[in-house]
One Martini backbone bead per residue (centre of mass of N, CA, C, O) as a GRO file, in nm:
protein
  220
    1UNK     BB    1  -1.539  -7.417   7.170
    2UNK     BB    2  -1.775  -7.485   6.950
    3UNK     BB    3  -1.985  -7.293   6.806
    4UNK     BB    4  -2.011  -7.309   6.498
    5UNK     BB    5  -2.151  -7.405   6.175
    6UNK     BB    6  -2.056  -7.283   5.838
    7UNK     BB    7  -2.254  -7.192   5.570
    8UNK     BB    8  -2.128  -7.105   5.203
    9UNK     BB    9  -2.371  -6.970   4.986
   10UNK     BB   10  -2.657  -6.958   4.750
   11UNK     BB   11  -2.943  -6.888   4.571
   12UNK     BB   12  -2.849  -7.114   4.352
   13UNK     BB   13  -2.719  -7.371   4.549
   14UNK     BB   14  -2.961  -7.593   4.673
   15UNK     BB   15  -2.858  -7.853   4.598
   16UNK     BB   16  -2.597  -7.849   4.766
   17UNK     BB   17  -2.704  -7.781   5.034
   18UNK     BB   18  -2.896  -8.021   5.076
   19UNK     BB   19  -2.627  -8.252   5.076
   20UNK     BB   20  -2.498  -8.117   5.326
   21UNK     BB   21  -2.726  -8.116   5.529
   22UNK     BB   22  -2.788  -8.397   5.518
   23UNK     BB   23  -2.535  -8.538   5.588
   24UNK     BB   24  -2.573  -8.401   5.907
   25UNK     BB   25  -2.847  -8.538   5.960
   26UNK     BB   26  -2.736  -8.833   5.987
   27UNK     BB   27  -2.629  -8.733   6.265
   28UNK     BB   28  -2.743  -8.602   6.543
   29UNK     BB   29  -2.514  -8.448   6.648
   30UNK     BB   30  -2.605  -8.178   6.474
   31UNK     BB   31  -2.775  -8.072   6.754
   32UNK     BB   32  -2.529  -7.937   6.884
   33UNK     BB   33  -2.532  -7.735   6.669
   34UNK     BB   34  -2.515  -7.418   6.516
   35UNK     BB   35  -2.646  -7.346   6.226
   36UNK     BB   36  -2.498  -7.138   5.956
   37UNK     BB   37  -2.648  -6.978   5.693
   38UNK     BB   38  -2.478  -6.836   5.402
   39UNK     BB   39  -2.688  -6.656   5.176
   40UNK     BB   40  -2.591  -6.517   4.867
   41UNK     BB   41  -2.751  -6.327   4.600
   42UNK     BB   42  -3.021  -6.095   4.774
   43UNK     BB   43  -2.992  -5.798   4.587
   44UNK     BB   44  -3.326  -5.702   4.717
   45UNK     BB   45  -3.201  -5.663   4.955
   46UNK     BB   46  -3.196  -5.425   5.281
   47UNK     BB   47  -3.102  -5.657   5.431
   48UNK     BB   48  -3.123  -5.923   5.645
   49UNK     BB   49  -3.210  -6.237   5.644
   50UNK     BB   50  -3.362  -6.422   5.947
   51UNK     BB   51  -3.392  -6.742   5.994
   52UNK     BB   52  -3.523  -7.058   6.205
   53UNK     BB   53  -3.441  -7.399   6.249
   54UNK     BB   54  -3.406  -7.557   6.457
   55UNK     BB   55  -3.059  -7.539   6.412
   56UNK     BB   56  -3.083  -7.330   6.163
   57UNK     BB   57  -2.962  -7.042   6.009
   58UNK     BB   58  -3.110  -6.819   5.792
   59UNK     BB   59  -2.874  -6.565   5.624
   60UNK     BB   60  -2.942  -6.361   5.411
   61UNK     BB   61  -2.720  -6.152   5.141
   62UNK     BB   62  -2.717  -5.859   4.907
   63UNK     BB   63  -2.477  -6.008   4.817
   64UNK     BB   64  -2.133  -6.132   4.665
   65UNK     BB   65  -1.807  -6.296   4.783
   66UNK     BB   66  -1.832  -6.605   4.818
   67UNK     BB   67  -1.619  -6.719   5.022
   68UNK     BB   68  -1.673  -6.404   5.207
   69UNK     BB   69  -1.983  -6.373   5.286
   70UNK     BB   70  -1.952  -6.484   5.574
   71UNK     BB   71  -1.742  -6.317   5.685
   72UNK     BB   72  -1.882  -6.062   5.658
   73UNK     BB   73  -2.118  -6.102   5.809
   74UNK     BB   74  -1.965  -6.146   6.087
   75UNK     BB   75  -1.863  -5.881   6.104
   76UNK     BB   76  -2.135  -5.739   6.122
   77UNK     BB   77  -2.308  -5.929   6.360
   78UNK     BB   78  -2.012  -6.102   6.545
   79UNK     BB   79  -1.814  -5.900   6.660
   80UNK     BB   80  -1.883  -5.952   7.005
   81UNK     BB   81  -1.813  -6.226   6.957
   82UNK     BB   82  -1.526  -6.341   7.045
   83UNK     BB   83  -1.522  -6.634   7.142
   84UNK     BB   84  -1.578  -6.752   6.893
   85UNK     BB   85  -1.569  -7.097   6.702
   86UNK     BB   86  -1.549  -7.235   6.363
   87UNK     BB   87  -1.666  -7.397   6.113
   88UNK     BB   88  -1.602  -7.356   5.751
   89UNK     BB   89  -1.823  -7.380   5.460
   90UNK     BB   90  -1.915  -7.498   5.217
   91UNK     BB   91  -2.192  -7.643   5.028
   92UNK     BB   92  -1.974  -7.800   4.843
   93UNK     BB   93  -2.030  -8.020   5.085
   94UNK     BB   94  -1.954  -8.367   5.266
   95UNK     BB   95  -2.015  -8.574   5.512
   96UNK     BB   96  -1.880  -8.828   5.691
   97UNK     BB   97  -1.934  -9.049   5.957
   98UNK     BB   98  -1.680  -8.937   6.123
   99UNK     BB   99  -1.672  -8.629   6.150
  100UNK     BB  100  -1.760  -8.609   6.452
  101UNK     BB  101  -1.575  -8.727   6.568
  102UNK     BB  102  -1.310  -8.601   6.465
  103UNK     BB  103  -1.458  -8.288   6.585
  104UNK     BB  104  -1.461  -8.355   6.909
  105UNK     BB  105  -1.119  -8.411   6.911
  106UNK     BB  106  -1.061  -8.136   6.918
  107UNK     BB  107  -0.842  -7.857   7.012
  108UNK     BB  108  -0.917  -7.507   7.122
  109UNK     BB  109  -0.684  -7.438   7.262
  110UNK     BB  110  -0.533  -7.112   7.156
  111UNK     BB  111  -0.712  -7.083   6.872
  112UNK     BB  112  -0.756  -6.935   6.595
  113UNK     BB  113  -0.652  -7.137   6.343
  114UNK     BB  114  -0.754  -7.374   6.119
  115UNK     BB  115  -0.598  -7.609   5.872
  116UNK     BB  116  -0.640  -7.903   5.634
  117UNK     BB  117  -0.398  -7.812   5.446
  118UNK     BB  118  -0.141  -7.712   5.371
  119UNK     BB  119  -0.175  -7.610   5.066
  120UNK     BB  120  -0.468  -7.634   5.089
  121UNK     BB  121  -0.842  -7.545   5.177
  122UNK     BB  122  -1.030  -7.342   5.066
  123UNK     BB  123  -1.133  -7.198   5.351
  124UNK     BB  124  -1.136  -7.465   5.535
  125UNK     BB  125  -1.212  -7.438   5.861
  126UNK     BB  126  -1.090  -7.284   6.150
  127UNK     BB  127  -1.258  -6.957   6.320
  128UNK     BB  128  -1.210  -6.691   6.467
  129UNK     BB  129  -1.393  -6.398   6.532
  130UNK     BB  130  -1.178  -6.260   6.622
  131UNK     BB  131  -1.006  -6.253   6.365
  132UNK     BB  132  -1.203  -6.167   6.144
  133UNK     BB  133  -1.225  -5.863   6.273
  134UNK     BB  134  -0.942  -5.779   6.112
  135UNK     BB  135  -1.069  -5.806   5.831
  136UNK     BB  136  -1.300  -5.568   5.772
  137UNK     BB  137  -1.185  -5.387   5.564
  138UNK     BB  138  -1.155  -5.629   5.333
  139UNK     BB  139  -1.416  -5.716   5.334
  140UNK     BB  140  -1.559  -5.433   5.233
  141UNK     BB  141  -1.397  -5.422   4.941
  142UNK     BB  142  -1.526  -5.740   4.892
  143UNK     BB  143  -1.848  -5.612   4.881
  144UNK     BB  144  -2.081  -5.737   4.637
  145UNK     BB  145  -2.403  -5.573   4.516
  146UNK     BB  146  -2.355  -5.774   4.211
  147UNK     BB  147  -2.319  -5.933   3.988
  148UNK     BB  148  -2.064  -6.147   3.896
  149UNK     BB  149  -1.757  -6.221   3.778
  150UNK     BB  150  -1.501  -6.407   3.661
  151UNK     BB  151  -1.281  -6.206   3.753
  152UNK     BB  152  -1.352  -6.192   4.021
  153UNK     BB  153  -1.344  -6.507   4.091
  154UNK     BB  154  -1.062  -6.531   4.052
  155UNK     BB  155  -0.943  -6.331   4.290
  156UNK     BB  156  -1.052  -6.482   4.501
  157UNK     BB  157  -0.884  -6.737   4.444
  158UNK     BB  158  -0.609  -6.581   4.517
  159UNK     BB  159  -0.730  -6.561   4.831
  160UNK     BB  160  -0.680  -6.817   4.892
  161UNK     BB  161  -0.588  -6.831   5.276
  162UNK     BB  162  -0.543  -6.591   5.378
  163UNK     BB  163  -0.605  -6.568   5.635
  164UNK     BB  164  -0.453  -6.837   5.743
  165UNK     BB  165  -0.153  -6.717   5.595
  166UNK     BB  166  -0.155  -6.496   5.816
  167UNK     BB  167  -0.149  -6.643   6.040
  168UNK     BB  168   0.076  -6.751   6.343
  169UNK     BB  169  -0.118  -6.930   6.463
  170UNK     BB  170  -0.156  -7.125   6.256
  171UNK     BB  171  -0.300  -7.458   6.197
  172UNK     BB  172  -0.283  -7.818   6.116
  173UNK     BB  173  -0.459  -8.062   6.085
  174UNK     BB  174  -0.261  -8.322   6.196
  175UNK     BB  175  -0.058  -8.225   5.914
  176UNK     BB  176  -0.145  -8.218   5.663
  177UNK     BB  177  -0.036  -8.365   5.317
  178UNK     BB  178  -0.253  -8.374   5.063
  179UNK     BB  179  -0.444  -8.536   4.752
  180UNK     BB  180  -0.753  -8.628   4.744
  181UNK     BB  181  -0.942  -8.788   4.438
  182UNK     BB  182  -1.197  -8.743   4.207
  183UNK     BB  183  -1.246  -8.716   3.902
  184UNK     BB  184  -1.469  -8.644   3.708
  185UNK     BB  185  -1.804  -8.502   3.740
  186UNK     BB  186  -2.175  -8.458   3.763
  187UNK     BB  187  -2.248  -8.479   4.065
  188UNK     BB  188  -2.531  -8.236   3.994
  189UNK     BB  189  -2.651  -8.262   3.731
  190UNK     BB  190  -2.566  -7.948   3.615
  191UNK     BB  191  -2.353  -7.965   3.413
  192UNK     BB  192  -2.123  -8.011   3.621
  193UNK     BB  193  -1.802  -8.010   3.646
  194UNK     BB  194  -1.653  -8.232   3.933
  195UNK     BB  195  -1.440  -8.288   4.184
  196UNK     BB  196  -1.345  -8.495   4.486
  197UNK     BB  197  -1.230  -8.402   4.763
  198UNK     BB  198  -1.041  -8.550   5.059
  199UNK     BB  199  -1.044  -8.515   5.449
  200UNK     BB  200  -0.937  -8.730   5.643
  201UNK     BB  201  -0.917  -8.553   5.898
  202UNK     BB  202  -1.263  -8.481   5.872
  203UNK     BB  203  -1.471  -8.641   5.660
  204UNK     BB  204  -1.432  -8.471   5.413
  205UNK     BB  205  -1.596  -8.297   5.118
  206UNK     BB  206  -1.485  -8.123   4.785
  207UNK     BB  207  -1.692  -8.004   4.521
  208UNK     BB  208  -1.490  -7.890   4.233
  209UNK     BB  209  -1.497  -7.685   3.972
  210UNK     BB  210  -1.198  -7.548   4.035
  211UNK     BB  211  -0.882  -7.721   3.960
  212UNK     BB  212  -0.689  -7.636   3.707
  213UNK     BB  213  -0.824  -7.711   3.379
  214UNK     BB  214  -0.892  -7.411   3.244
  215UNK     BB  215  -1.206  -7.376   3.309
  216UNK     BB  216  -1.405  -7.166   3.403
  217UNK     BB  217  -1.680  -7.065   3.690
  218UNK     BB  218  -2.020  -6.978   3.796
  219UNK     BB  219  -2.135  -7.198   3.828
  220UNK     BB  220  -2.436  -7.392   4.026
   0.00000   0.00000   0.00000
């Protein structure tokens, strides 16, 4: 069964976040699940800082790899955890009324990994403890302990669906094969644009800054 949820997060990104666990805290069923929020880019510390309230616990990361630093922590500090099974999120993302609903219904017999979208799925989807251990190499080399450049921002993008796309025993939630999105808009008020796609396989949205527009960011 699933063991936690994970979101990707930074030290910056706190209007995402709270828009996100606000989404999940709609539905009651949130408090089934242990939610574990990992947010990089907080330089200044000498290890991880770990607190929780509720269900949700929050774990400070002194480095910075994007969509990869939940899946670093993971390798460092559940690595013994062979059993866990994750569903991982970006911050950028929210939850419809029905996620609950269709994320209960999934089958995890014998599964490594789950991909959302055949073409792409933005890292975005459910992986095994025992899988991601076996990147930790690769993750110890993408792990970047000061503020990153847009060129890295690139790179890391280009590493989109490794994971997944290495696994020879990844499955497609339902066979999707789709992309379905609105916008652009400045969804968060901050200034930047972004579009919003949508996975209805899993009733989740993600709120994209780069879509392949031409112009790069990596603001928050």
């Amino acid at each position: 069964m699933l063991s936690r949820i994970i979101i990707n997060s930074h030290s910056e990104s706190s209007i995402a976040l709270n828009h996100l666990l606000d989404s999940l805290k709609l539905d009651i069923r949130n408090k089934n699940y242990n939610i574990m929020v990992f947010i990089g880019g907080n330089y200044h510390l000498t290890d991880y800082e770990i607190t929780t309230i509720d269900n949700i616990t929050y774990i400070k990361c002194n480095y910075n790899s994007i969509d990869y630093t939940s899946f670093i922590a993971l390798s460092e500090l559940y690595a013994d955890q062979i059993d866990n099974i994750y569903l991982y999120l970006h911050d950028t993302c929210k939850v419809g009324t029905s996620f609950f609903d269709k994320l209960e219904k999934i089958n995890f017999n014998n599964v490594t990994s789950i991909k959302l979208n055949k073409p792409f799925s933005n890292n975005i989807g459910f992986y095994t403890q025992k899988l991601i251990n076996q990147y930790k190499l690769f993750l110890q080399e993408i792990k970047i302990t000061k503020p990153i450049s847009i060129d890295f921002k690139k790179y890391i993008v280009s590493l989109e669906d490794k994971i997944f796309n290495e696994d020879c025993n990844n499955i497609i939630l339902d066979n999707y094969n789709g992309w379905k999105y609105t916008g652009p808009t400045d969804y968060y008020n901050t200034g930047t644009m972004r579009i919003v796609e949508h996975y209805p396989n899993l009733d989740l949205y993600k709120i994209k800054a780069n879509w392949g527009q031409g112009v790069w960011t990596i603001n928050y």
